[in-house]
PyMOL Python script that loads the backbone (N, CA, C, O; Angstrom):
from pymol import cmd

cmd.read_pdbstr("""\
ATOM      1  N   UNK A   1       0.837  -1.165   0.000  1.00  0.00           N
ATOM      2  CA  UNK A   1       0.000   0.000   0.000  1.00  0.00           C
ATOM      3  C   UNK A   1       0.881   1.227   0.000  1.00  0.00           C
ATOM      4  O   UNK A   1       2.028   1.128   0.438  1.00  0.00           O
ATOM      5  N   UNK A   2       0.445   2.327  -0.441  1.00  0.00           N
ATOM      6  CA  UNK A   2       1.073   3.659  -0.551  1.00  0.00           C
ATOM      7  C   UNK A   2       0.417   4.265  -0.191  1.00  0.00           C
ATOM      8  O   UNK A   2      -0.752   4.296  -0.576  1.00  0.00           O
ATOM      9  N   UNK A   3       1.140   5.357   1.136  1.00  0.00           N
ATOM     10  CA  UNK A   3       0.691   6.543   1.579  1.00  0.00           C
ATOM     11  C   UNK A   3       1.530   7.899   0.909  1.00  0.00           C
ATOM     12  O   UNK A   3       2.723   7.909   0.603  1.00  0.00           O
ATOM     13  N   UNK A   4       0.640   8.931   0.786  1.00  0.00           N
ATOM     14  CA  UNK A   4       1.436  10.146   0.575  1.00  0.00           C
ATOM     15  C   UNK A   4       1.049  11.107   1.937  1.00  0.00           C
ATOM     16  O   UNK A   4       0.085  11.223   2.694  1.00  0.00           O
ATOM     17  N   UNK A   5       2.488  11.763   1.766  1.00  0.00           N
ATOM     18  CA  UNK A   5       2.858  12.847   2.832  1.00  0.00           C
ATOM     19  C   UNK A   5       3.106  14.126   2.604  1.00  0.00           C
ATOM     20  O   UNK A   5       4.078  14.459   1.925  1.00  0.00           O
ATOM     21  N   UNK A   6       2.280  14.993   3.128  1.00  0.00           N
ATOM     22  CA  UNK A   6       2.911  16.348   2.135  1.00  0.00           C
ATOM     23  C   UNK A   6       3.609  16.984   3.627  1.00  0.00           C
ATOM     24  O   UNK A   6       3.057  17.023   4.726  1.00  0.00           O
ATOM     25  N   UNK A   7       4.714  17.360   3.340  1.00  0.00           N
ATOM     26  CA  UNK A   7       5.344  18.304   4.204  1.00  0.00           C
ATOM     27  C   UNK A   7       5.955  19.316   3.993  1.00  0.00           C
ATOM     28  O   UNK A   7       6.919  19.475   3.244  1.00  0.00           O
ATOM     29  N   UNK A   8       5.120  20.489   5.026  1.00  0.00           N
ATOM     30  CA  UNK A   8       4.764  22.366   4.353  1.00  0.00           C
ATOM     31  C   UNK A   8       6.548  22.399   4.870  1.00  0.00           C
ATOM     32  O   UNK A   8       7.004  21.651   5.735  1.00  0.00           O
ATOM     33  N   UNK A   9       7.280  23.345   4.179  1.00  0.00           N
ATOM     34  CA  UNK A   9       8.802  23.397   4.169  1.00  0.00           C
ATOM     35  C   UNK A   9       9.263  25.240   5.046  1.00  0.00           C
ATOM     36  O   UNK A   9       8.527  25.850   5.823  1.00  0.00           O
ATOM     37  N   UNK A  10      10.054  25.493   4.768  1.00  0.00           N
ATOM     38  CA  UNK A  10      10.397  26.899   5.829  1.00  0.00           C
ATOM     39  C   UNK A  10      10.216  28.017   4.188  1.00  0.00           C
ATOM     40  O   UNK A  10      10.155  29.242   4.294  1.00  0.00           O
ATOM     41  N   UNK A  11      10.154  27.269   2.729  1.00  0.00           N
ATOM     42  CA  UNK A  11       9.879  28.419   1.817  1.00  0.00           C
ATOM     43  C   UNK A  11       8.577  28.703   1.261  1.00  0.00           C
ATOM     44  O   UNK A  11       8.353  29.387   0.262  1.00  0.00           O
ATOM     45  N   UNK A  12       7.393  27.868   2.307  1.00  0.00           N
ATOM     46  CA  UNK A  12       6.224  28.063   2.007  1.00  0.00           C
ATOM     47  C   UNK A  12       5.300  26.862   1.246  1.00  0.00           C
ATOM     48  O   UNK A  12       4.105  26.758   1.524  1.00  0.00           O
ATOM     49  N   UNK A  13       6.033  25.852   0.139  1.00  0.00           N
ATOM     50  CA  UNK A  13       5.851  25.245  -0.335  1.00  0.00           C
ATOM     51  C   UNK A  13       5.562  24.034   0.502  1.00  0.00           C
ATOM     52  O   UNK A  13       6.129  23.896   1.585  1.00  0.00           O
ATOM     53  N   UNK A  14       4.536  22.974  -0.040  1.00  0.00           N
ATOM     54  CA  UNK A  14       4.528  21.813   0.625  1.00  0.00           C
ATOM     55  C   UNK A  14       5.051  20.753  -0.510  1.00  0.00           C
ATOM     56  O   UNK A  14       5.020  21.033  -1.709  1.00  0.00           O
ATOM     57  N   UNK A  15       5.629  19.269   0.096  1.00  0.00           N
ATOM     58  CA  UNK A  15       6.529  18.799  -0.872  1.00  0.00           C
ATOM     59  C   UNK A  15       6.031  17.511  -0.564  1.00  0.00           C
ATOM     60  O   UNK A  15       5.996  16.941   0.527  1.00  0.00           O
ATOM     61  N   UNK A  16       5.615  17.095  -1.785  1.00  0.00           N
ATOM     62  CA  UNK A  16       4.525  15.520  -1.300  1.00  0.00           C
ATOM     63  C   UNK A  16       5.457  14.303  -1.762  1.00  0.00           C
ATOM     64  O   UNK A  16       6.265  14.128  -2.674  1.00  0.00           O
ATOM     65  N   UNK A  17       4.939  13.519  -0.658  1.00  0.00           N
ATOM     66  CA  UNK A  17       6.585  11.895  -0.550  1.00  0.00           C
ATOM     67  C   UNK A  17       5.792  10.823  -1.151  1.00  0.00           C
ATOM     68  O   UNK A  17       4.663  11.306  -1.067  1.00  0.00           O
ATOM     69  N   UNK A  18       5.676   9.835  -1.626  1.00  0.00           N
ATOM     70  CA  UNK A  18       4.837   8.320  -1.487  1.00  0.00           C
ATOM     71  C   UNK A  18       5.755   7.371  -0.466  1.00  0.00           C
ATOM     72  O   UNK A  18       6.930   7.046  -0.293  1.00  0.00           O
ATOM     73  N   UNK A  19       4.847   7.218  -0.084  1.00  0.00           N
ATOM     74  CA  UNK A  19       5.824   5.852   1.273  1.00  0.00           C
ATOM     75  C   UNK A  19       5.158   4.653   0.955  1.00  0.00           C
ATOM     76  O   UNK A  19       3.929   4.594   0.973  1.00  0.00           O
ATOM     77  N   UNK A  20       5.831   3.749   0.684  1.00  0.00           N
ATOM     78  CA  UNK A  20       5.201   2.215   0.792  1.00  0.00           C
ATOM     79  C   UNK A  20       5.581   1.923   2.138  1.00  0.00           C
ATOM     80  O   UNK A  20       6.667   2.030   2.707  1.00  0.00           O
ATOM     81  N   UNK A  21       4.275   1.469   2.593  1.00  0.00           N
ATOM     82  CA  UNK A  21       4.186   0.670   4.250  1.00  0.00           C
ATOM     83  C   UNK A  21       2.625   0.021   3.862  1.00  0.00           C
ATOM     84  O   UNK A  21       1.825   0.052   2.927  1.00  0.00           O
ATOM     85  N   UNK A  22       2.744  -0.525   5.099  1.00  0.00           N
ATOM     86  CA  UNK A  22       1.291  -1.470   4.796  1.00  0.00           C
ATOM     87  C   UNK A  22       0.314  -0.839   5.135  1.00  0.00           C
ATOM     88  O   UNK A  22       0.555   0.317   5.483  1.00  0.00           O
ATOM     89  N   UNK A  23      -1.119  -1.286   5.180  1.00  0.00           N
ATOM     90  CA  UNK A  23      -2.424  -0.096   5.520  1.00  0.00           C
ATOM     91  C   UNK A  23      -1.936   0.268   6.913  1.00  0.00           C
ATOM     92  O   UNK A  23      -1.788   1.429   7.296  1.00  0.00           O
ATOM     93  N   UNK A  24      -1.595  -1.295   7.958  1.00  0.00           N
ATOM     94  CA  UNK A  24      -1.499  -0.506   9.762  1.00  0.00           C
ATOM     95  C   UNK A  24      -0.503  -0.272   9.946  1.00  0.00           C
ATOM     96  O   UNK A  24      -0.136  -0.906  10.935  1.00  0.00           O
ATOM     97  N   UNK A  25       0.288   0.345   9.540  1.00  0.00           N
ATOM     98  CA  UNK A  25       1.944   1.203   9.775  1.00  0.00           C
ATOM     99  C   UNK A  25       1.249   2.479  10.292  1.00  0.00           C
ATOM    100  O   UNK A  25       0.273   3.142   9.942  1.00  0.00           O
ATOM    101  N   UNK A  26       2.333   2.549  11.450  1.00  0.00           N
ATOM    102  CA  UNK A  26       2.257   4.224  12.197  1.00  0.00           C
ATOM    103  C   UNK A  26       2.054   4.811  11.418  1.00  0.00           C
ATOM    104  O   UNK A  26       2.565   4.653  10.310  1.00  0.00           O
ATOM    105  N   UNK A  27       1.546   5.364  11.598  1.00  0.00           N
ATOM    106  CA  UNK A  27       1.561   7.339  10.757  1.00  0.00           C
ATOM    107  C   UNK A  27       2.941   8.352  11.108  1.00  0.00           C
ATOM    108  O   UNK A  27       3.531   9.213  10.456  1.00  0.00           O
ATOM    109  N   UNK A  28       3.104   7.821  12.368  1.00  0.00           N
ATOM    110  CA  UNK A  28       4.527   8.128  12.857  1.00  0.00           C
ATOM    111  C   UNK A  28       5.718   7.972  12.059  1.00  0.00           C
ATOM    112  O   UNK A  28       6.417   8.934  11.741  1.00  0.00           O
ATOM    113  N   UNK A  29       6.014   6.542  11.662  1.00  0.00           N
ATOM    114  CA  UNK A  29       6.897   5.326  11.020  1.00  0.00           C
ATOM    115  C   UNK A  29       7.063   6.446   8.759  1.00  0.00           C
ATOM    116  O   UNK A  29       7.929   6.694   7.920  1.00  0.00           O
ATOM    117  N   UNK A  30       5.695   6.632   8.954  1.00  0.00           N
ATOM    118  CA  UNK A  30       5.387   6.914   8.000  1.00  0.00           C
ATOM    119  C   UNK A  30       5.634   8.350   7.818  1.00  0.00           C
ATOM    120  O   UNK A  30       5.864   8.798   6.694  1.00  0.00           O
ATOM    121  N   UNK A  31       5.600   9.083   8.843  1.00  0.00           N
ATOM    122  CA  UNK A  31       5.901  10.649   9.007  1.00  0.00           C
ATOM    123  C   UNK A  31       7.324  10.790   8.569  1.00  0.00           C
ATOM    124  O   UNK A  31       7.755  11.388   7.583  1.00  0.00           O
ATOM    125  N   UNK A  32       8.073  10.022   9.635  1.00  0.00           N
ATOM    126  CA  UNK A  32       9.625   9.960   9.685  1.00  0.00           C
ATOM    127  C   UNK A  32      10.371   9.590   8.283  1.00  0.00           C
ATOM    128  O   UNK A  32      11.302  10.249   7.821  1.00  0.00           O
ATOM    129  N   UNK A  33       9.942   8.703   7.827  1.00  0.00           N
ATOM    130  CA  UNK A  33      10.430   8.288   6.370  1.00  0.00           C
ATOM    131  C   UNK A  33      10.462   9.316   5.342  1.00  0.00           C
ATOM    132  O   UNK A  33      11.418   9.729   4.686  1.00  0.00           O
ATOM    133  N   UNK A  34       9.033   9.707   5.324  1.00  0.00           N
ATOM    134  CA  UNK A  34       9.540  11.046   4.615  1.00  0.00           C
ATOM    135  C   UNK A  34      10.037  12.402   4.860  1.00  0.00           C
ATOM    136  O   UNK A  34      10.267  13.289   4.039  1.00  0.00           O
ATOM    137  N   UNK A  35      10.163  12.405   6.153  1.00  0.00           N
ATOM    138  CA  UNK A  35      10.889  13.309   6.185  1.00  0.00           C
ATOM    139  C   UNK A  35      12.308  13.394   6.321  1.00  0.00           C
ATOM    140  O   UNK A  35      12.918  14.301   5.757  1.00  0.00           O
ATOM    141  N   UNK A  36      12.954  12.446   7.089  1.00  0.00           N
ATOM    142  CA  UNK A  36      14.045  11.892   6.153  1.00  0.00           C
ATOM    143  C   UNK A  36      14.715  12.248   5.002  1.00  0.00           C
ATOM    144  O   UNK A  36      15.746  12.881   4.773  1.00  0.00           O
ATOM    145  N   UNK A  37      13.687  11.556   4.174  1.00  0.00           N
ATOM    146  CA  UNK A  37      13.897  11.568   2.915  1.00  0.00           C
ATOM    147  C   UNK A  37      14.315  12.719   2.488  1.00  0.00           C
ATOM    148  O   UNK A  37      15.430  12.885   1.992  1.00  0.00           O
ATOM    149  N   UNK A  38      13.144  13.945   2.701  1.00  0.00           N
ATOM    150  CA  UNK A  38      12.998  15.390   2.537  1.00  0.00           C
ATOM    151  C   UNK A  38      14.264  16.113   2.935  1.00  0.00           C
ATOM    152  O   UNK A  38      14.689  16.986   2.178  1.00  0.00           O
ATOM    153  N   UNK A  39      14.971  15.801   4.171  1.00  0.00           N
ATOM    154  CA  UNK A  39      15.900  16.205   4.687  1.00  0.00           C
ATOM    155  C   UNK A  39      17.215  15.635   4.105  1.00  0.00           C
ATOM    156  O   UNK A  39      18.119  16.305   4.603  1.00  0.00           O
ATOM    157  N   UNK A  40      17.560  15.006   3.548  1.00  0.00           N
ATOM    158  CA  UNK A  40      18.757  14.218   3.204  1.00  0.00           C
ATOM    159  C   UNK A  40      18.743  15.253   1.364  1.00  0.00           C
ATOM    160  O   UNK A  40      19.655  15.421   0.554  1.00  0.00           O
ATOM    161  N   UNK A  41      17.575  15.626   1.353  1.00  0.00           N
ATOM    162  CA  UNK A  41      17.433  16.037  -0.337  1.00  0.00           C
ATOM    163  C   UNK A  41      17.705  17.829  -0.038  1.00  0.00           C
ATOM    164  O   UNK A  41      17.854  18.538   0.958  1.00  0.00           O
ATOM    165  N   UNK A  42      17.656  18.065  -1.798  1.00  0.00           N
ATOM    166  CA  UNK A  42      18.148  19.465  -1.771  1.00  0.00           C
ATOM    167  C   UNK A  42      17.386  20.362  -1.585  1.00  0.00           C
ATOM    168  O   UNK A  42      17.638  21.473  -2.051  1.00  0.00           O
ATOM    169  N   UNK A  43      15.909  20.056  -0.636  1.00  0.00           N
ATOM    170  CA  UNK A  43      15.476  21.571  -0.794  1.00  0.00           C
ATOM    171  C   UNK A  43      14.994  21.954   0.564  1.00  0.00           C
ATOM    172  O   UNK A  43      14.642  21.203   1.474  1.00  0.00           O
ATOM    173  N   UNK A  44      15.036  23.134   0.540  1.00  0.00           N
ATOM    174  CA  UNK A  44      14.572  23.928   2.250  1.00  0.00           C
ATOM    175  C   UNK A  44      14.053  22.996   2.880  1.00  0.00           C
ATOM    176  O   UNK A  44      13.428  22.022   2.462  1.00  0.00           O
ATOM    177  N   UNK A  45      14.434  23.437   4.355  1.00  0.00           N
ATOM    178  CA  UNK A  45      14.093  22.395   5.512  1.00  0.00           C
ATOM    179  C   UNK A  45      12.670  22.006   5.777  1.00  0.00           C
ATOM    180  O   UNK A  45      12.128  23.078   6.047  1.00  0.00           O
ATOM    181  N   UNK A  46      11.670  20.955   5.857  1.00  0.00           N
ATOM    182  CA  UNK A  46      10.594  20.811   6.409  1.00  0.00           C
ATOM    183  C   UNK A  46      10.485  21.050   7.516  1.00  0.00           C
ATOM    184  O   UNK A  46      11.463  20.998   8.263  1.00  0.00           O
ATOM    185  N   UNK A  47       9.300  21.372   7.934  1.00  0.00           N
ATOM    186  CA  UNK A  47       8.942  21.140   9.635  1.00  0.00           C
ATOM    187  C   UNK A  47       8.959  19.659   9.895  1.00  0.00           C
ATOM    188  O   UNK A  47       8.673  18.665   9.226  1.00  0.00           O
ATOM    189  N   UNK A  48       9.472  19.915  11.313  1.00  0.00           N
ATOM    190  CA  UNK A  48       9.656  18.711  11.879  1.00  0.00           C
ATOM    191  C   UNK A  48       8.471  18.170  12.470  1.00  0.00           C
ATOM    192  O   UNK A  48       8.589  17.155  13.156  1.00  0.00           O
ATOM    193  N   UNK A  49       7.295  18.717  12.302  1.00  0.00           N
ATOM    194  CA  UNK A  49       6.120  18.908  13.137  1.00  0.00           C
ATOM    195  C   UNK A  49       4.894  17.644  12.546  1.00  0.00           C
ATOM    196  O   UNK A  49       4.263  17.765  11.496  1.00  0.00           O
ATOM    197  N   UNK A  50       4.774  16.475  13.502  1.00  0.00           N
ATOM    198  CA  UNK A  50       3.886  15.541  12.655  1.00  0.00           C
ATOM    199  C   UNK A  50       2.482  16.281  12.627  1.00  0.00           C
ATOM    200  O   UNK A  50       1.958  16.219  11.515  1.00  0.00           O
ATOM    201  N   UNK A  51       1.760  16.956  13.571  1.00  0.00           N
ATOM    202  CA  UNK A  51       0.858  17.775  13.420  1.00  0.00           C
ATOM    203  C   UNK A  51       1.052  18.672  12.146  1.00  0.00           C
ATOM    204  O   UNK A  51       0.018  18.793  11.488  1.00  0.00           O
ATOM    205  N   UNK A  52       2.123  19.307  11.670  1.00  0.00           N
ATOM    206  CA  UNK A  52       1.995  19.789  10.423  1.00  0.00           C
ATOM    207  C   UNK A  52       1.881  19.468   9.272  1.00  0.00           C
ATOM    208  O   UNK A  52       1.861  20.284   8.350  1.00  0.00           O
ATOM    209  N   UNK A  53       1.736  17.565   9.062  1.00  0.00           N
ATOM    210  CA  UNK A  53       1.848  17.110   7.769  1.00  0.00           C
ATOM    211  C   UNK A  53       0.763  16.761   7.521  1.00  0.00           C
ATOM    212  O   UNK A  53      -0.203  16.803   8.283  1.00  0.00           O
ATOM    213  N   UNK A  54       0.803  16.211   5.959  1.00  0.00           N
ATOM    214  CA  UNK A  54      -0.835  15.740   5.994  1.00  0.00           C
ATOM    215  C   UNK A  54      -0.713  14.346   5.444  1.00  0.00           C
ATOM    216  O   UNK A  54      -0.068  14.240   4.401  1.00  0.00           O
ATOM    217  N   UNK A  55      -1.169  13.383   5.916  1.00  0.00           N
ATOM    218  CA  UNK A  55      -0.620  12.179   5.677  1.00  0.00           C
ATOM    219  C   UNK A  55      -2.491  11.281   5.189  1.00  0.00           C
ATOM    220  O   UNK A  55      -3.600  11.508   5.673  1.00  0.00           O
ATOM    221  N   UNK A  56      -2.080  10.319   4.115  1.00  0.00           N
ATOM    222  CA  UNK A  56      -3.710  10.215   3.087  1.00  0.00           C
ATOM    223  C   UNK A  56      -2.885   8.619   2.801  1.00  0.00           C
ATOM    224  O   UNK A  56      -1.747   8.155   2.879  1.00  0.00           O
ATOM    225  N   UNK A  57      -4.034   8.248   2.492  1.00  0.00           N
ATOM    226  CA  UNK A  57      -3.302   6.553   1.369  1.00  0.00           C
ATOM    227  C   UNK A  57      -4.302   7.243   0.369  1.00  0.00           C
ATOM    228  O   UNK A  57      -5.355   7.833   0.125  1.00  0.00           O
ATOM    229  N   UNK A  58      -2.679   6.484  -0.143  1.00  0.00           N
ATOM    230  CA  UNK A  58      -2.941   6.963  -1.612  1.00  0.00           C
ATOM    231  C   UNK A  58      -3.848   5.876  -3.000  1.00  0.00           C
ATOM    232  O   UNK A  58      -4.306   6.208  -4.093  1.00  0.00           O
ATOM    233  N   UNK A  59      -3.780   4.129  -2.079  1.00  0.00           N
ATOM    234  CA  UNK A  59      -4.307   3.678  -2.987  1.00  0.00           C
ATOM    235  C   UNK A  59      -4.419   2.266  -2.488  1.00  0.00           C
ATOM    236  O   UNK A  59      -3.530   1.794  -1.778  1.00  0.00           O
ATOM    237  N   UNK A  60      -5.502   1.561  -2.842  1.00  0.00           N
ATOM    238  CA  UNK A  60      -5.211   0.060  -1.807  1.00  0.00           C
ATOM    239  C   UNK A  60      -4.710  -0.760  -2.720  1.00  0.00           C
ATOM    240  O   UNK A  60      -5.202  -0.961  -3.830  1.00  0.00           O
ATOM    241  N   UNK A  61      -3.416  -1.405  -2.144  1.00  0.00           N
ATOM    242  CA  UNK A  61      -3.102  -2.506  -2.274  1.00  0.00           C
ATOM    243  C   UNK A  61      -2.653  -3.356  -1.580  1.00  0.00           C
ATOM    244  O   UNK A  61      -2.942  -2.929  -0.463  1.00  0.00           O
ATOM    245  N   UNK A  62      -1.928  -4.657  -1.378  1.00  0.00           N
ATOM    246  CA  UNK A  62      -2.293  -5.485  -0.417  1.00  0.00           C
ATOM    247  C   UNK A  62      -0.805  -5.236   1.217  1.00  0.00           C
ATOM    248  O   UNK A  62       0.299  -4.691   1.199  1.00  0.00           O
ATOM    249  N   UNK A  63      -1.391  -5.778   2.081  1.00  0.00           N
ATOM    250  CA  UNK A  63      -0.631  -5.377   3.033  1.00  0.00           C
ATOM    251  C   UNK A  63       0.445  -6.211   3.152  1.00  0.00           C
ATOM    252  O   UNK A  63       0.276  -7.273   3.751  1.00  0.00           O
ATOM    253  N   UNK A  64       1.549  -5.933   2.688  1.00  0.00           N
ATOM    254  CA  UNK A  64       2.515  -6.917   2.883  1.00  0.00           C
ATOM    255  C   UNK A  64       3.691  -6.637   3.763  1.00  0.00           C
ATOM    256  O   UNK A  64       3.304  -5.835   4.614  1.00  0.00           O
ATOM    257  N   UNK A  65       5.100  -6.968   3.969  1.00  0.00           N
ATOM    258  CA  UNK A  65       5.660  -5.950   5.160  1.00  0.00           C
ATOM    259  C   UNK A  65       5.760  -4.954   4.786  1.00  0.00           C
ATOM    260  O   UNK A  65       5.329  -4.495   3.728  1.00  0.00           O
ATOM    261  N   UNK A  66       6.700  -4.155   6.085  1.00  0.00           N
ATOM    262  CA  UNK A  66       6.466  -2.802   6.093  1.00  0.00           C
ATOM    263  C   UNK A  66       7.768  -2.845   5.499  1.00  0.00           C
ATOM    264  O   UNK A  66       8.734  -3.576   5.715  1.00  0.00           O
ATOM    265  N   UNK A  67       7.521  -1.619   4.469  1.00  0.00           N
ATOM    266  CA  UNK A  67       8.741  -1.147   3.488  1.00  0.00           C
ATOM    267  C   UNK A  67       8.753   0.184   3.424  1.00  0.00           C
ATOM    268  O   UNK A  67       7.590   0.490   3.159  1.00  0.00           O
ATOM    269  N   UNK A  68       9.246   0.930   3.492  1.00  0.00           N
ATOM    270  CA  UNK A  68       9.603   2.733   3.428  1.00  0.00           C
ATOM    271  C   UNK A  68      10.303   3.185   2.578  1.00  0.00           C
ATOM    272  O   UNK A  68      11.129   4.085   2.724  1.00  0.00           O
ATOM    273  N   UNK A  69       9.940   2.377   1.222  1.00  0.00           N
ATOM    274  CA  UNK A  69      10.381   3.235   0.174  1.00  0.00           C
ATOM    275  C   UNK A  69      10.356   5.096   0.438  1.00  0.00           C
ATOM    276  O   UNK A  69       9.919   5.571   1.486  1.00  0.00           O
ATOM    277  N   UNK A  70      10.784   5.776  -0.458  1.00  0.00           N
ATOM    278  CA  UNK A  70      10.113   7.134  -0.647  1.00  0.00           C
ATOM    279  C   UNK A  70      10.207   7.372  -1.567  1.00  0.00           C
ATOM    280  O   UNK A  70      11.293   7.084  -2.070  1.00  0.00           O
ATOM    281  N   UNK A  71       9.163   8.059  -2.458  1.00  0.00           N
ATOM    282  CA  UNK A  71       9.634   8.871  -3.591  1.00  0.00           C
ATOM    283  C   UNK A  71       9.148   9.929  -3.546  1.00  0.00           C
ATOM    284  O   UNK A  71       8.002  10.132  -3.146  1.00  0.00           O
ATOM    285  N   UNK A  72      10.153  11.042  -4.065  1.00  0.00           N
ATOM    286  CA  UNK A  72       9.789  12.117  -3.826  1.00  0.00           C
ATOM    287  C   UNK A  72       8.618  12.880  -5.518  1.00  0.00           C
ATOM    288  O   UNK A  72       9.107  12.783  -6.644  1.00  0.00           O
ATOM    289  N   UNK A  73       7.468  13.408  -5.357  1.00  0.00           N
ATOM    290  CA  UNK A  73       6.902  14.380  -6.063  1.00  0.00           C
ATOM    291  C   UNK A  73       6.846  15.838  -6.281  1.00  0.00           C
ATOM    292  O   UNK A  73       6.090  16.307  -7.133  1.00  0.00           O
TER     293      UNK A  73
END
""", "prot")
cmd.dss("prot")
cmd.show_as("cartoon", "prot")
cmd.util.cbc("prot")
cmd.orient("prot")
């Protein structure tokens, strides 16, 4: 399954991740991954703030382990 994450950044912009994890993966587990991600990459800092993200599945498919891909959009 794939969740997307949008996380609002310090230049105003929000910067949306896909995470593969399964449907019952933290939201937490799932926060962190992309932001991570976000942070290791080249653009202005995200908030660190899980209250500030907005976290959705993006599409059902089947629950298999938990994997934390990211890709960034």
């Amino acid at each position: 399954m794939s969740w997307l994450v949008a996380l609002p950044a310090l230049d105003g912009r929000e910067y949306v991740y896909r995470v593969h994890a399964p449907a019952d993966a933290l939201r937490a587990d799932v926060f962190w991954a992309a932001f991570h991600c976000h942070d290791d990459g080249p653009h202005p800092r995200a908030f660190d703030r899980f209250d500030a993200a907005l976290i959705w599945r993006a599409e059902a498919e089947g629950t298999g382990h938990m994997n934390l891909t990211v890709h960034q959009y």
